[in-house]
C-alpha positions as CSV (number, residue, x, y, z in Angstrom):
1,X,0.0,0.0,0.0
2,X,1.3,3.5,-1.0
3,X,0.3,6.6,0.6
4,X,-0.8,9.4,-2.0
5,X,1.4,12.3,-1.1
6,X,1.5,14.4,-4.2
7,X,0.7,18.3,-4.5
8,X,-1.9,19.1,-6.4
9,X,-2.5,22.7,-5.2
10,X,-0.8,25.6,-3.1
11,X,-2.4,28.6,-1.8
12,X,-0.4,31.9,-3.1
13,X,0.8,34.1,-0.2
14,X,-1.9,36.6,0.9
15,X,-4.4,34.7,-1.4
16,X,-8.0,33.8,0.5
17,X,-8.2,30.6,1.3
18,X,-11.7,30.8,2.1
19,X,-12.7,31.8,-1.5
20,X,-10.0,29.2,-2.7
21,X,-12.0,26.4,-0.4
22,X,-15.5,27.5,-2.8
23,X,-16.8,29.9,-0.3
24,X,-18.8,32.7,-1.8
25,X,-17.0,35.8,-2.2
26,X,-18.5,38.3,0.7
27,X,-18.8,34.7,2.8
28,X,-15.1,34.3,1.9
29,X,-14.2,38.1,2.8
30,X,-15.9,38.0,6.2
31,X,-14.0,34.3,7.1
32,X,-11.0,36.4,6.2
33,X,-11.4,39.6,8.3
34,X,-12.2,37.5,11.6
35,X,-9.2,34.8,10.5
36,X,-6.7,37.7,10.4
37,X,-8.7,39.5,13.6
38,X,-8.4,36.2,15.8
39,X,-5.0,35.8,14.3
40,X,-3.7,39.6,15.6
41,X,-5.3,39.5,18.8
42,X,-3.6,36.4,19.7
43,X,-0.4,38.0,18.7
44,X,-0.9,41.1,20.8
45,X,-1.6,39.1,23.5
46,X,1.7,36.7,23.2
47,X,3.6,39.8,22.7
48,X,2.2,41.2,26.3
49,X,3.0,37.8,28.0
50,X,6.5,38.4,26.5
51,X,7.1,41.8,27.5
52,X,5.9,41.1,31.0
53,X,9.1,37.8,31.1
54,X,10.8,40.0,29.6
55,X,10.8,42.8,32.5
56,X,11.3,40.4,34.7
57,X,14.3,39.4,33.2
58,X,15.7,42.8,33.2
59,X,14.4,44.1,36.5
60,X,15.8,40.6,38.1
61,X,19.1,41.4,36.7
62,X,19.2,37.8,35.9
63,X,21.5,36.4,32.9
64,X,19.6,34.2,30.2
65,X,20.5,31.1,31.2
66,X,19.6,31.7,35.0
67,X,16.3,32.4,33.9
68,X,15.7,29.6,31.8
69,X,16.4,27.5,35.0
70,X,14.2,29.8,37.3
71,X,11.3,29.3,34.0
72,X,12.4,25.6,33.7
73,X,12.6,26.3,29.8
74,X,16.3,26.2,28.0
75,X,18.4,29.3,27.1
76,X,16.8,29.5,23.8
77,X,13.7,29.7,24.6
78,X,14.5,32.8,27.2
79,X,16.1,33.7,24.0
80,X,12.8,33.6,21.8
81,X,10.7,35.0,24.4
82,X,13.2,38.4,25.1
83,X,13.1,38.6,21.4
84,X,9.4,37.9,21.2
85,X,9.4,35.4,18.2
86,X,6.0,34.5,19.2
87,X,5.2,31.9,17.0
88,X,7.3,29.9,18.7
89,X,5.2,29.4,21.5
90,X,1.8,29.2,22.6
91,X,-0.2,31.2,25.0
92,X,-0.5,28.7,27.5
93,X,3.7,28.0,27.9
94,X,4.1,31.4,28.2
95,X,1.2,31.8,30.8
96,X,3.0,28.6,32.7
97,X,6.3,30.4,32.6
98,X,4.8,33.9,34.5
99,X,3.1,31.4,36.8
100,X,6.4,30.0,37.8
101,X,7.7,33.6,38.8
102,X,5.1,34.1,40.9
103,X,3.3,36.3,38.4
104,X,-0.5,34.6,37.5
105,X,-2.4,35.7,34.8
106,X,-5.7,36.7,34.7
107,X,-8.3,37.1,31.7
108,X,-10.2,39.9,31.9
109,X,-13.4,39.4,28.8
110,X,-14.6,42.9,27.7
């Protein structure tokens, strides 16, 4: 038994994949909008989480590696996180790694 792996399409870059999937166009333009929305918002919030490590980093006067013990993460990742490459983590490692420091995060809707 083989497994069928060829390509038989590619979205373009910046192309809607919601029109390319047979949506209707103003269906396809609305998917969009609130894909991009959900897509923003999660960044913003990421780059909060960040910013907040990040201070405590600095304000700790702690060296890179230190942290990454004190976070139980390695010195990459401290790495990734002072230089907020986001998509390398998700919301709930970063959330884990305040919680270690004593620092909880609550959600406020609204």
């Amino acid at each position: 038994m083989s497994i069928d792996t060829e390509i038989r399409h590619t979205t373009k870059a910046g192309s809607n994949i919601f029109l390319e999937l047979g949506f209707p166009a103003d269906e396809a333009k609305r998917l969009q909008a609130e894909s991009e929305q959900q897509i923003n918002d999660t960044q913003l919030l990421k780059e909060q989480l960040m910013a907040e490590l990040a201070s405590w980093i600095k304000e700790s006067h702690l060296k890179q590696v230190e942290a990454a013990e004190i976070l139980m993460v390695s010195r990459p990742r401290v790495s990734d996180v002072v230089n907020k490459k986001t998509s390398k983590f998700t919301i709930d490692a970063l959330v884990g790694m305040l919680s270690r420091i004593g620092k909880p995060v609550t959600l406020s809707v609204g």
